[in-house]
N, CA, C and O atoms as a MOPAC input file, in Angstrom:
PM7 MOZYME 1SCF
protein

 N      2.99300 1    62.25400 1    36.71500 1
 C      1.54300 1    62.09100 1    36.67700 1
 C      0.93200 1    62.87500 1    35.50700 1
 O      0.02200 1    62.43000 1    34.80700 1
 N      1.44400 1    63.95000 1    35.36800 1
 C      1.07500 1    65.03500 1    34.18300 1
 C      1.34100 1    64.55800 1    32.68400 1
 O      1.14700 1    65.14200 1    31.61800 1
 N      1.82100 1    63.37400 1    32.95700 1
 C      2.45900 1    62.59200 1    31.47500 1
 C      1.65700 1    61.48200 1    31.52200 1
 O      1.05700 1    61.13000 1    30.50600 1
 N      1.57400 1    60.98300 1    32.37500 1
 C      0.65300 1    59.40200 1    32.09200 1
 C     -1.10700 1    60.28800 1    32.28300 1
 O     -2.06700 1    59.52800 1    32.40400 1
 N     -1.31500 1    61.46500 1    32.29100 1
 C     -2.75300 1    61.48900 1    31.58200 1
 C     -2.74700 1    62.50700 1    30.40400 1
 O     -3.80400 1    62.81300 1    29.85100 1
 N     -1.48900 1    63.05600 1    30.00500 1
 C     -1.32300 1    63.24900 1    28.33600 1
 C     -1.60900 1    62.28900 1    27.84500 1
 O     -2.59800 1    62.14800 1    27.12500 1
 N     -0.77800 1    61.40100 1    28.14000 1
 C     -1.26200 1    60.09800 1    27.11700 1
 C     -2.39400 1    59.20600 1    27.07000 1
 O     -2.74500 1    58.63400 1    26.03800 1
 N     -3.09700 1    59.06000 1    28.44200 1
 C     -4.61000 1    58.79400 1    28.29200 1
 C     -5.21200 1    59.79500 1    27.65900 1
 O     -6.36700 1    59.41000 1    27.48000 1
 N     -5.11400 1    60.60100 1    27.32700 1
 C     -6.12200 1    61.96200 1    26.70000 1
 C     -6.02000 1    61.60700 1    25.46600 1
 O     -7.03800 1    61.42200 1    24.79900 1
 N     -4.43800 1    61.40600 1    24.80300 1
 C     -3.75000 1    61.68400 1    23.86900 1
 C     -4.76900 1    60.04700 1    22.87800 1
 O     -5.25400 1    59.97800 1    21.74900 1
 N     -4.70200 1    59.23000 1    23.79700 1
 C     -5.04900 1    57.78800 1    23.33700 1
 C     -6.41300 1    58.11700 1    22.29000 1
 O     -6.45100 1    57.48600 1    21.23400 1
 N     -7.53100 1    59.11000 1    22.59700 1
 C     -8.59700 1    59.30300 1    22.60100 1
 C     -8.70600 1    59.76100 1    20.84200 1
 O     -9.74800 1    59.62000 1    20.20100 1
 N     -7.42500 1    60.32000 1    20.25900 1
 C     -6.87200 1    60.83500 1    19.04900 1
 C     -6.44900 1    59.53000 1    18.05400 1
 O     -6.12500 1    59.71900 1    16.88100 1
 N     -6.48200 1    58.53000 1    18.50700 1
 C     -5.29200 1    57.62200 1    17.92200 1
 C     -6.21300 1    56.25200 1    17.08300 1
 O     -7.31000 1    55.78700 1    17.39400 1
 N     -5.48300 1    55.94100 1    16.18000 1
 C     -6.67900 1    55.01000 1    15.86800 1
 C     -5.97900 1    53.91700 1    17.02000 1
 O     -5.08000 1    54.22100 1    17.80400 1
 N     -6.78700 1    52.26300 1    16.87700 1
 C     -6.81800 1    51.42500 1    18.43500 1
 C     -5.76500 1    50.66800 1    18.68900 1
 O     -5.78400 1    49.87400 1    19.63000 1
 N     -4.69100 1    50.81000 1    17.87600 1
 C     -3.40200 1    50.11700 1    17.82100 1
 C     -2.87600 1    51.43900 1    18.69900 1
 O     -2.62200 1    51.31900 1    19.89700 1
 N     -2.76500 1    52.45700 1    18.13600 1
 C     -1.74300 1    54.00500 1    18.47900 1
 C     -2.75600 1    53.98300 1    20.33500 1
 O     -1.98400 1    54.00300 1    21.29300 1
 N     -3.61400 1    53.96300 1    20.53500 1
 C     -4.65400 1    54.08100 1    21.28100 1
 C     -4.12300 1    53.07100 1    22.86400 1
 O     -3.91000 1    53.45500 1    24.01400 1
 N     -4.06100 1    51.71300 1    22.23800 1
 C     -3.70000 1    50.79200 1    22.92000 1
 C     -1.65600 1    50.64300 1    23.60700 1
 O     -1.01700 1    50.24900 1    24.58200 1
 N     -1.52500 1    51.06700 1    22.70300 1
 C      0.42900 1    51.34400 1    23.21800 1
 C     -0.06700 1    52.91500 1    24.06000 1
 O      0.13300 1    52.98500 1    25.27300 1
 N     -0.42000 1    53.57700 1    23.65300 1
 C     -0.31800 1    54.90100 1    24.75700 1
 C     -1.39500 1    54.77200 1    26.22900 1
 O     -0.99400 1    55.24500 1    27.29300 1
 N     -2.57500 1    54.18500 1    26.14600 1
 C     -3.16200 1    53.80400 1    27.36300 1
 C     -1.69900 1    52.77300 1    28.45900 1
 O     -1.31900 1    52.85600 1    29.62700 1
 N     -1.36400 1    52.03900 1    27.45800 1
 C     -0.22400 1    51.24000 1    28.21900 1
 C      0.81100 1    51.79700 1    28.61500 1
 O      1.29900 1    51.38300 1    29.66700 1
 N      1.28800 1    52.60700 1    28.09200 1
 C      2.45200 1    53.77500 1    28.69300 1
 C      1.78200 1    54.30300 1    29.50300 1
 O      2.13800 1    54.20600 1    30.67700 1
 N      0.70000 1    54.97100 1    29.20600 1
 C      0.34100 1    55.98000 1    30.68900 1
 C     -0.03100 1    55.27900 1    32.02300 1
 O     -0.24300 1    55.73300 1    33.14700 1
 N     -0.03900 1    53.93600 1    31.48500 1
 C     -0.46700 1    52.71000 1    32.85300 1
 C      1.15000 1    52.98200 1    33.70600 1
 O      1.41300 1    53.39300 1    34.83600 1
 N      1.98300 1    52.54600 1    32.58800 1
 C      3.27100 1    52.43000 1    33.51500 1
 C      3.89900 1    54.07800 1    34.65000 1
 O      4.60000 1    54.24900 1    35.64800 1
 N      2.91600 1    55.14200 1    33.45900 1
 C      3.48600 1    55.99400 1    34.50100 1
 C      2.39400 1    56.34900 1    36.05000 1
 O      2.72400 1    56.91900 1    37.09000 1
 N      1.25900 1    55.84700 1    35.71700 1
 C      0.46700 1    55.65100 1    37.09100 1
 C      1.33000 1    54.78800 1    38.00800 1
 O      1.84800 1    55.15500 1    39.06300 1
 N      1.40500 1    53.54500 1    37.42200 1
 C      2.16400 1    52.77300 1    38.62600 1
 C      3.00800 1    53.18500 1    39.47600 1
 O      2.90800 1    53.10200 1    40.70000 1
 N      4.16300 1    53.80100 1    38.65300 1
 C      5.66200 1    54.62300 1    39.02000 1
 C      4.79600 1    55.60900 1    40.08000 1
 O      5.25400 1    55.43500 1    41.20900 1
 N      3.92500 1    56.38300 1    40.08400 1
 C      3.16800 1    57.56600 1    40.60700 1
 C      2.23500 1    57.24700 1    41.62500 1
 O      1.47100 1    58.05300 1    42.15600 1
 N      2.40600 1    55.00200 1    42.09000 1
 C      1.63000 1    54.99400 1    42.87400 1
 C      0.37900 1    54.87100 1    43.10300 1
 O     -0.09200 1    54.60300 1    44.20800 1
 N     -0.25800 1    55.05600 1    42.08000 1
 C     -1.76500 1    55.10800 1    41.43900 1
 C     -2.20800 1    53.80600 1    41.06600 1
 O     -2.53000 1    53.66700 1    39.88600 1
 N     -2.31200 1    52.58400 1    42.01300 1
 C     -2.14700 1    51.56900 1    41.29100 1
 C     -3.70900 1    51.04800 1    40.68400 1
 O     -3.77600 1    50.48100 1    39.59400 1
 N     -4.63800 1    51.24700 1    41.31900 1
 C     -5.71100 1    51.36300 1    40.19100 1
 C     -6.23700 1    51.72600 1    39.09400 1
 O     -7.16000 1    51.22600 1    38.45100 1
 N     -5.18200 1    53.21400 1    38.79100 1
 C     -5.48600 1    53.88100 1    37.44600 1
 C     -3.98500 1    53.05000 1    36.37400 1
 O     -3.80000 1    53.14900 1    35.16100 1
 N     -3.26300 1    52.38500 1    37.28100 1
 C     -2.27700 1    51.58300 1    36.42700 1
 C     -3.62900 1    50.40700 1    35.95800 1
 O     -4.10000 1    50.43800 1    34.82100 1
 N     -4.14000 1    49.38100 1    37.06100 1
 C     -4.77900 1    48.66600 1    36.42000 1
 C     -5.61100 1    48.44100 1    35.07400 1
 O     -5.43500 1    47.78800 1    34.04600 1
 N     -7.16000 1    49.77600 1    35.85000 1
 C     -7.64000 1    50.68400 1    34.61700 1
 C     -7.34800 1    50.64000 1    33.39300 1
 O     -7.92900 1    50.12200 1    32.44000 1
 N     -5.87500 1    51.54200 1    33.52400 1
 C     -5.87400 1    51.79100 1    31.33200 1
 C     -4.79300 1    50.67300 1    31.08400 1
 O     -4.11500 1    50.63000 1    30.05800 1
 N     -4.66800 1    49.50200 1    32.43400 1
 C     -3.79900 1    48.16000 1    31.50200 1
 C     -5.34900 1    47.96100 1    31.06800 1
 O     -5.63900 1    48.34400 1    29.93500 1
 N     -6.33700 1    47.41100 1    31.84800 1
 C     -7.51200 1    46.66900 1    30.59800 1
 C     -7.73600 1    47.62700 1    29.79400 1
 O     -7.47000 1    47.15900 1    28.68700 1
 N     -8.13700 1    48.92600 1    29.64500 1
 C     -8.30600 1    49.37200 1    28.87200 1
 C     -7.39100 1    49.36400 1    27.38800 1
 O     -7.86800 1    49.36000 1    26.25300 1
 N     -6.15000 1    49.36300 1    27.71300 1
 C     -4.98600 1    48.89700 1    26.44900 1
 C     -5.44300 1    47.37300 1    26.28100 1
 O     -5.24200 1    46.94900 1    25.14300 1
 N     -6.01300 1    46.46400 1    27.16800 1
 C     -6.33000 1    44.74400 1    27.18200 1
 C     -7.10500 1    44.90600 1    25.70100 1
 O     -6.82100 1    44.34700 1    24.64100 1
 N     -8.47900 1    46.12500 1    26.06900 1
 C     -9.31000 1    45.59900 1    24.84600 1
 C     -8.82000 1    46.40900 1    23.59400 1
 O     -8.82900 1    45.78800 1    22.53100 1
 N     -8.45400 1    47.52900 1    23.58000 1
 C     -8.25000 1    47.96700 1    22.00500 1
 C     -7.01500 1    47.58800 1    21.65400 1
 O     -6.68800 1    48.08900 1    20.57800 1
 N     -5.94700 1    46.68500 1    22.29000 1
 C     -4.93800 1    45.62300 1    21.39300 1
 C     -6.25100 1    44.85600 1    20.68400 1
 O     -6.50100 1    44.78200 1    19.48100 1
 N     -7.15700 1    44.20100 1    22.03500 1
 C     -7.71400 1    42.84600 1    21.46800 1
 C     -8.33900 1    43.66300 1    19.68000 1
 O     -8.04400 1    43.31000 1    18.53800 1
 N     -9.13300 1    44.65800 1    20.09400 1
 C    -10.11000 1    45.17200 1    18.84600 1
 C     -9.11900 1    45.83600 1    17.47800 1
 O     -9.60800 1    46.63900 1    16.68400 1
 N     -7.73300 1    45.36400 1    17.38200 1
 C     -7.11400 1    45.30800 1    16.55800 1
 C     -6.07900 1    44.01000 1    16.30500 1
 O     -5.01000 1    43.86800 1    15.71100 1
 N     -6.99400 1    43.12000 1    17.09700 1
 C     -6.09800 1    41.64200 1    16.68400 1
 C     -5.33900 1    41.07600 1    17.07600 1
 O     -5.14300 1    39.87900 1    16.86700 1
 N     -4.46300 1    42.09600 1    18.02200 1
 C     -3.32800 1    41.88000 1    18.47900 1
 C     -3.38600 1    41.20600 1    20.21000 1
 O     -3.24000 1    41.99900 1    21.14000 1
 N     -3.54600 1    40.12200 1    20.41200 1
 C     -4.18800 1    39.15800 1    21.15800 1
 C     -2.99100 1    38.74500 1    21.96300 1
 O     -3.37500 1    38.64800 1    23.12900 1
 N     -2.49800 1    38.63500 1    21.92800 1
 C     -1.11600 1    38.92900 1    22.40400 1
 C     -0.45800 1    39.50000 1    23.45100 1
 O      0.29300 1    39.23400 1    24.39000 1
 N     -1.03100 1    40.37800 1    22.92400 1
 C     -0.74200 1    41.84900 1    24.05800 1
 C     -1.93100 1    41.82600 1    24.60700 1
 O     -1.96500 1    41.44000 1    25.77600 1
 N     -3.15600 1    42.19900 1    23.98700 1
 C     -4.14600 1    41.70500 1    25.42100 1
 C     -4.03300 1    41.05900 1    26.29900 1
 O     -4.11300 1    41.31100 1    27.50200 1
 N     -3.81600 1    40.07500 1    25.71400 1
 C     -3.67400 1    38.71800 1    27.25100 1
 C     -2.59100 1    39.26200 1    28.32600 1
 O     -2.60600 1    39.09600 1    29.54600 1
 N     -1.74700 1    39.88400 1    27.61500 1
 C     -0.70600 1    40.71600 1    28.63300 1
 C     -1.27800 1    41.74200 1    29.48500 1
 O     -1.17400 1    41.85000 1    30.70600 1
 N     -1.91000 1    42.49100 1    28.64400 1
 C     -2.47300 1    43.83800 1    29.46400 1
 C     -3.51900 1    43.00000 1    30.54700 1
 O     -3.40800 1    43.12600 1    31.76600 1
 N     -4.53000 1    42.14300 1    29.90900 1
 C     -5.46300 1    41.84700 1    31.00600 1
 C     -5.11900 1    40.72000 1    32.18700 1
 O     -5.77500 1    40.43400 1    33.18900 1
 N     -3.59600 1    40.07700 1    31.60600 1
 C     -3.11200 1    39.23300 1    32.82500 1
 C     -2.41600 1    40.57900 1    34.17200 1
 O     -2.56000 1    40.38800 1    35.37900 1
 N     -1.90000 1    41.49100 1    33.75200 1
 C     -1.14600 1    42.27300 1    34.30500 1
 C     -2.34500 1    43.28900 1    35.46800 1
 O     -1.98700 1    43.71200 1    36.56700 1
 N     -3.70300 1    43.49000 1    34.89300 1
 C     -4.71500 1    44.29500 1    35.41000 1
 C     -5.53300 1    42.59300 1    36.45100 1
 O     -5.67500 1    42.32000 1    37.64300 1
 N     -5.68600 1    42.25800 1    35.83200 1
 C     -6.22400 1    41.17800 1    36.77200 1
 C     -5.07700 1    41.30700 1    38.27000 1
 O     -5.42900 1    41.90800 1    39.28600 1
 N     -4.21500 1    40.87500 1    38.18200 1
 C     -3.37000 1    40.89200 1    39.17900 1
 C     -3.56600 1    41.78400 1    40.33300 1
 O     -3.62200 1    41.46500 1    41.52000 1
 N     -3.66800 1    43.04800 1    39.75900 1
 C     -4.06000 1    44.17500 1    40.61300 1
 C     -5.20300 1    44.30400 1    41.34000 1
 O     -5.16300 1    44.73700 1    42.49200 1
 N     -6.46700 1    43.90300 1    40.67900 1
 C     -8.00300 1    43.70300 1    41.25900 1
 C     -7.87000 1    42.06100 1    42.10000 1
 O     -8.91800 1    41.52100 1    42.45500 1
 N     -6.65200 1    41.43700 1    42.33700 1
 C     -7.24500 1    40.32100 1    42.83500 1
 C     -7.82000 1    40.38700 1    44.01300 1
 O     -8.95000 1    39.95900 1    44.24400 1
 N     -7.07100 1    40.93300 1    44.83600 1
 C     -7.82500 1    40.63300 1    46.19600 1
 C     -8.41000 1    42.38800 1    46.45400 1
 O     -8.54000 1    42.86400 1    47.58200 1
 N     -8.57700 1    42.82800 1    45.71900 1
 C     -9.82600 1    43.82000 1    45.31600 1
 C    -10.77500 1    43.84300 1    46.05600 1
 O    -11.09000 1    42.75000 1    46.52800 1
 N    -11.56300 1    44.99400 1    46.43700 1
 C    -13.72800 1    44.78000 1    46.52800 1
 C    -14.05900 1    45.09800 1    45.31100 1
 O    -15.27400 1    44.89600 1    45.29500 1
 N    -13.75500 1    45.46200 1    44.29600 1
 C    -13.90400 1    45.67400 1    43.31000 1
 C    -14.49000 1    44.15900 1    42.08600 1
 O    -14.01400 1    43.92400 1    40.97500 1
 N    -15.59300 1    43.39700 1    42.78200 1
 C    -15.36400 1    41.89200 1    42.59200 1
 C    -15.88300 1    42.09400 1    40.72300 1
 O    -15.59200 1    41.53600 1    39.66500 1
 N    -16.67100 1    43.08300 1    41.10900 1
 C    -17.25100 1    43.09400 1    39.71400 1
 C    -16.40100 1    43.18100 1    38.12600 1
 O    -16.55200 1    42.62500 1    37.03800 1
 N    -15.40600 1    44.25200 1    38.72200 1
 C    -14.16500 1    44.75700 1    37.46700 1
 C    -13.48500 1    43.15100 1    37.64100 1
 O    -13.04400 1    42.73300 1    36.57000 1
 N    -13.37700 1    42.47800 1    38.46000 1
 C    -12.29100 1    41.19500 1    38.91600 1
 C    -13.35800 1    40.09900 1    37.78700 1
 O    -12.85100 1    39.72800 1    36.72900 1
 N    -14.14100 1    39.86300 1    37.97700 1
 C    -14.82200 1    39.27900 1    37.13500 1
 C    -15.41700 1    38.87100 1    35.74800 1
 O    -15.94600 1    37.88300 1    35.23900 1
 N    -14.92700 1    40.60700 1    35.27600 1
 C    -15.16200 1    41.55700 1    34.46000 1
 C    -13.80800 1    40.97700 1    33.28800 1
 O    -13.93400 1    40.32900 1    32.24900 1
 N    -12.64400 1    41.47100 1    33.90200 1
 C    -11.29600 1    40.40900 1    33.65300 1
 C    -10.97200 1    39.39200 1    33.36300 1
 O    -10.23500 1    39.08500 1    32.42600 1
 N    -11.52700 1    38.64800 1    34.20600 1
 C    -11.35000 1    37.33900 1    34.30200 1
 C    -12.17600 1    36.71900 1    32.48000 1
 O    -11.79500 1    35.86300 1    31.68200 1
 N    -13.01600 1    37.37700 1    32.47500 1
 C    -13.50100 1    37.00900 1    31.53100 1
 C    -13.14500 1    37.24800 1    29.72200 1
 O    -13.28300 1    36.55400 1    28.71500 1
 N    -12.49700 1    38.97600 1    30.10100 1
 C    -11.94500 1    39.50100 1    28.85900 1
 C    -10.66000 1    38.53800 1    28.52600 1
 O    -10.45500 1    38.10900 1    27.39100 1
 N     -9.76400 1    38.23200 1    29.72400 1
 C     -8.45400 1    36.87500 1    29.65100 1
 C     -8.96800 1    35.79800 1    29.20300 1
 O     -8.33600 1    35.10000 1    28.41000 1
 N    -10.23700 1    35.45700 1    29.63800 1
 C    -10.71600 1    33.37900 1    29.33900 1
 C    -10.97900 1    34.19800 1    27.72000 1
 O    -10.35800 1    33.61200 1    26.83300 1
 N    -11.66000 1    35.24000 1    27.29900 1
 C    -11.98400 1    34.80400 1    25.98900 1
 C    -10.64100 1    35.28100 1    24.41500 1
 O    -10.54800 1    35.12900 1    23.19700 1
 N     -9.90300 1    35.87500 1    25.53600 1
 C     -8.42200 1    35.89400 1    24.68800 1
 C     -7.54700 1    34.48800 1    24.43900 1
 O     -7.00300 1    34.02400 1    23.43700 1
 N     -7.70000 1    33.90200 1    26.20500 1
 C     -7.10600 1    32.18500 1    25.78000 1
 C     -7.82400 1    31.71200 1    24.96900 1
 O     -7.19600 1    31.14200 1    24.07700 1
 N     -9.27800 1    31.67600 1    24.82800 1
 C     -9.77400 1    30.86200 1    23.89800 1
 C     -9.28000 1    31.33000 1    22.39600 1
 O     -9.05100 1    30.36600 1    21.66600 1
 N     -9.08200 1    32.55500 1    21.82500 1
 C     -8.90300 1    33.17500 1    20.57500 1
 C     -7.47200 1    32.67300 1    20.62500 1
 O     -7.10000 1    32.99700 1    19.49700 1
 N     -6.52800 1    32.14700 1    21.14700 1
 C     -5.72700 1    31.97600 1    21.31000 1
 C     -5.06900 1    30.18000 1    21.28400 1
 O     -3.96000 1    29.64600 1    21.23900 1
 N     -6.14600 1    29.84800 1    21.32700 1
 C     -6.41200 1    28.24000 1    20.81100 1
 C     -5.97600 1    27.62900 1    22.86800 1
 O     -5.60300 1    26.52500 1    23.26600 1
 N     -6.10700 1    28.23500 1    23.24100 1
 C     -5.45100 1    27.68600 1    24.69700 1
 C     -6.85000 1    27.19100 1    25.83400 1
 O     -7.00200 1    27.53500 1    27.00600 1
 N     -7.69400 1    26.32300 1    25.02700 1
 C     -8.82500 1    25.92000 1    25.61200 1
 C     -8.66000 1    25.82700 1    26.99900 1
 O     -9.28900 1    26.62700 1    27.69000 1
 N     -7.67700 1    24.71300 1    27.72800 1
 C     -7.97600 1    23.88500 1    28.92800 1
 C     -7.76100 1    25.36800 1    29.93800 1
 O     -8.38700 1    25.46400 1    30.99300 1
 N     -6.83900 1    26.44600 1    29.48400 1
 C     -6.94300 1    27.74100 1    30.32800 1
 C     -8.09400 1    28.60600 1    30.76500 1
 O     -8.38300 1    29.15700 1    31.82700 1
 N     -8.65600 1    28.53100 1    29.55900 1
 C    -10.13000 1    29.28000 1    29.42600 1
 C    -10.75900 1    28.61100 1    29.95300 1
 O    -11.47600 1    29.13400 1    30.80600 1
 N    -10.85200 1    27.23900 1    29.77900 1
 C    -12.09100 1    26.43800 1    30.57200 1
 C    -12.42600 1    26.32300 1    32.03500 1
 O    -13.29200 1    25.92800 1    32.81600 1
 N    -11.25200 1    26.89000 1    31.95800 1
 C    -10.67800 1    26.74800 1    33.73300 1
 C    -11.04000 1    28.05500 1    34.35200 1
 O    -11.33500 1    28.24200 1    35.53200 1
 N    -10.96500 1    29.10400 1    33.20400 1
 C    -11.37700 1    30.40300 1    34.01100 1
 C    -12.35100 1    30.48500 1    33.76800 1
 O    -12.76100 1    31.22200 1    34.66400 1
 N    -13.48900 1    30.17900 1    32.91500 1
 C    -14.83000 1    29.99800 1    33.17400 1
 C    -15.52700 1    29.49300 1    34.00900 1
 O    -16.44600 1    30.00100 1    34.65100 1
 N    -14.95100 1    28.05500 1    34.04800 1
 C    -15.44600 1    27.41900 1    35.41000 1
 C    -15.24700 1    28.20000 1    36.41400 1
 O    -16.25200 1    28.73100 1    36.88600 1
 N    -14.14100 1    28.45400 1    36.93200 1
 C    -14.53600 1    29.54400 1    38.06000 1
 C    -15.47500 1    30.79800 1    38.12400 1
 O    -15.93600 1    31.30800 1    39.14500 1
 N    -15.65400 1    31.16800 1    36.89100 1
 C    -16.63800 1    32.34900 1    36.58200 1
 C    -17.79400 1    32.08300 1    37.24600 1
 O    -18.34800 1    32.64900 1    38.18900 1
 N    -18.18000 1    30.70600 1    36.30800 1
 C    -19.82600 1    30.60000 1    36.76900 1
 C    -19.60900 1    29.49300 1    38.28900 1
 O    -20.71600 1    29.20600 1    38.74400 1
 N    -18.76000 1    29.03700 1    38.87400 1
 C    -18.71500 1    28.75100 1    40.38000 1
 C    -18.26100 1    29.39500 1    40.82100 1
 O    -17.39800 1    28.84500 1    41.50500 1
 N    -18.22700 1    30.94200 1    40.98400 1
 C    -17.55600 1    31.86600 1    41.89200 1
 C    -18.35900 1    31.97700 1    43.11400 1
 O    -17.76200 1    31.94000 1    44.19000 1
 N    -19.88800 1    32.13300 1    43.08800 1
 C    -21.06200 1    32.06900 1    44.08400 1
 C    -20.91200 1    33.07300 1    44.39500 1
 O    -21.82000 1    33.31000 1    45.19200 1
 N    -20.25900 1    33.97400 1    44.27700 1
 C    -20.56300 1    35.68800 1    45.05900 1
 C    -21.62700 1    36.36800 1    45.10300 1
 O    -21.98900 1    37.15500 1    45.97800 1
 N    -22.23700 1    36.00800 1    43.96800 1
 C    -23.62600 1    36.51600 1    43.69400 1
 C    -23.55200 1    37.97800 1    43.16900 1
 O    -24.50300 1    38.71200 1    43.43900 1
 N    -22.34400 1    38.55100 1    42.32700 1
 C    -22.01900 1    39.70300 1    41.53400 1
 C    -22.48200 1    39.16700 1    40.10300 1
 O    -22.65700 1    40.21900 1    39.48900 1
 N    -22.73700 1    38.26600 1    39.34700 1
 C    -22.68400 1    37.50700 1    38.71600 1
 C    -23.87700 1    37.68600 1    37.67000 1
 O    -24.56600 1    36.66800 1    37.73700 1
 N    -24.32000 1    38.45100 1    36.86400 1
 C    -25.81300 1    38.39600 1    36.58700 1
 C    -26.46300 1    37.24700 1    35.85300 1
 O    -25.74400 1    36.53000 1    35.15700 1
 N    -27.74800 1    37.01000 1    35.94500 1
 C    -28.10300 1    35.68500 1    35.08400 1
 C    -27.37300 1    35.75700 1    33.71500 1
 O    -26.51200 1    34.94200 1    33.38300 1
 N    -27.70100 1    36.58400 1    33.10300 1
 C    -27.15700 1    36.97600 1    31.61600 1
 C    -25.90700 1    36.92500 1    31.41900 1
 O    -25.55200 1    36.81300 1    30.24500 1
 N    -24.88900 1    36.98600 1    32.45100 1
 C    -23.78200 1    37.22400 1    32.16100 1
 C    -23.32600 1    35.42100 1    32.54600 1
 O    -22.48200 1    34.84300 1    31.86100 1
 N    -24.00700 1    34.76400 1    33.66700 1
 C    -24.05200 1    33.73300 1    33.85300 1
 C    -24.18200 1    32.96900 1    32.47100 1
 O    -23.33200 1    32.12300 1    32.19500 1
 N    -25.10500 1    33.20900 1    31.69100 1
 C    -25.72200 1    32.43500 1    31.01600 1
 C    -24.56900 1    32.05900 1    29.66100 1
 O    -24.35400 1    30.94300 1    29.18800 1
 N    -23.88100 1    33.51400 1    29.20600 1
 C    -22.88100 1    34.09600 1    28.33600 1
 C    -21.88500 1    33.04900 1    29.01100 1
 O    -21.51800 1    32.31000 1    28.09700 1
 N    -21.40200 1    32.73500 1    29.97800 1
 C    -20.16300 1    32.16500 1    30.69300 1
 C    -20.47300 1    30.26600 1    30.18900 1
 O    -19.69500 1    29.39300 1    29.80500 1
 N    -21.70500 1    30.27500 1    30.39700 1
 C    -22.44500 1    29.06700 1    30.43600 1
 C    -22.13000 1    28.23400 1    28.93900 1
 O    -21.75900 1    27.07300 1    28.76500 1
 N    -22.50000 1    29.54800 1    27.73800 1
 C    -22.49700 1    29.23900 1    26.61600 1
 C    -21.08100 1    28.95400 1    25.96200 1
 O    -20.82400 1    28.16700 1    25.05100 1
 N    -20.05100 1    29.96900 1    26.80100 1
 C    -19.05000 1    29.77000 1    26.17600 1
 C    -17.94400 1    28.41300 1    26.70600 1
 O    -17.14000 1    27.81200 1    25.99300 1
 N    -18.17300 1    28.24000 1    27.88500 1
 C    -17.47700 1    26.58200 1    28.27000 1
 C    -18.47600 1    25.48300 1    27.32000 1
 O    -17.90200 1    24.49200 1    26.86800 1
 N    -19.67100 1    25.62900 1    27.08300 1
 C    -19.98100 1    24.23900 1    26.27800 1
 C    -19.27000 1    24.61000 1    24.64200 1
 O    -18.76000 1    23.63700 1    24.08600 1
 N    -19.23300 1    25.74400 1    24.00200 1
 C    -18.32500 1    26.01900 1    22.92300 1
 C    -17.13700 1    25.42600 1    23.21200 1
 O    -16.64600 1    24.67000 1    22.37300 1
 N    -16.42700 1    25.68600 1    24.53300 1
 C    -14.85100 1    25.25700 1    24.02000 1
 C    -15.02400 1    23.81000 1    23.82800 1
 O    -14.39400 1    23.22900 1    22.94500 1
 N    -16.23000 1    22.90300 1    24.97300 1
 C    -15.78300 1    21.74800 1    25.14100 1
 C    -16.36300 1    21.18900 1    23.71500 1
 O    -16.07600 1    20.02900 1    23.41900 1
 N    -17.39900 1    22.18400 1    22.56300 1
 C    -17.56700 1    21.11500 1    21.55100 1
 C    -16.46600 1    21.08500 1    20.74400 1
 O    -16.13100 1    20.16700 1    19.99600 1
 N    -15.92000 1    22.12600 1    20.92600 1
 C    -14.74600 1    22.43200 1    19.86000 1
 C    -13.46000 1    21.57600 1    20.38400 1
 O    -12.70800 1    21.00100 1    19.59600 1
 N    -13.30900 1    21.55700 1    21.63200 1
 C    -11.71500 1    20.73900 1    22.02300 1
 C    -11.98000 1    19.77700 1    22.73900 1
 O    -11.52000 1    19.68200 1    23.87700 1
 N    -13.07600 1    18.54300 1    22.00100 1
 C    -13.39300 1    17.72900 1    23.40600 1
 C    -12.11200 1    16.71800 1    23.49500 1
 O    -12.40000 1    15.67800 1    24.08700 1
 N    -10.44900 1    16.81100 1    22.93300 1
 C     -9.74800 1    15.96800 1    23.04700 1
 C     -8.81200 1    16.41300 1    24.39100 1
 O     -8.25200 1    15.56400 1    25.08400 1
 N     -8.72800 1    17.85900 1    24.65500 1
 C     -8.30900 1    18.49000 1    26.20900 1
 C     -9.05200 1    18.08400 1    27.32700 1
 O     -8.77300 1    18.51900 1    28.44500 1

């Protein structure tokens, strides 16, 4: 445990590549330690500073791997939260009919966690994919 939050600390030093591999190590040693929310945690957290260095790739990994964990969650908000950082990696990722699919569920989830604005953001980005890939 004393090692997987060196390296969250340590992440804080690093530019967002060095940043993003050590949040992800210290994920794996939460897990091992049982901690499975603070595994989730710094997987998205490694999700976005792969993404904010390009490396899209590995996001989609980190935020498929943290989604998993919040699924059947109360935590609907972080679950949602996810769901969305993944749909807009498939899309950067040219993998429309995936994204479209997790949007649609975004804005038909009905939970009512959902804010207009964030609704609206969800709204904008399924009519983007469909102008861009209306052959999927």
């Amino acid at each position: 445990l004393e090692i997987a939050d060196l390296l969250a600390s340590a992440s804080s030093h690093e530019t967002p590549l060095g940043a993003a591999v050590l949040l992800e190590q210290a994920s794996g040693h939460y897990r091992k330690a049982g901690l499975v929310r603070k595994y989730g945690f710094h997987m998205l957290m490694a999700g976005h500073m792969f993404r904010s260095c390009k490396q899209e790739k590995h996001g989609m990994r980190c935020f498929t791997a943290s989604l998993h964990i919040y699924h059947k969650s109360h935590w609907r908000e972080l679950y949602d939260h996810l769901q969305n950082a993944l749909a807009q990696q498939l899309y950067s990722l040219d993998r429309y009919s995936v994204a479209l699919q997790m949007y649609c569920r975004l804005v038909g989830s009905g939970t009512g966690t959902i804010s207009a604005r964030s609704q609206h953001k969800f709204l904008q980005n399924l009519l983007d994919i469909c102008s861009k890939s209306p052959q999927e």
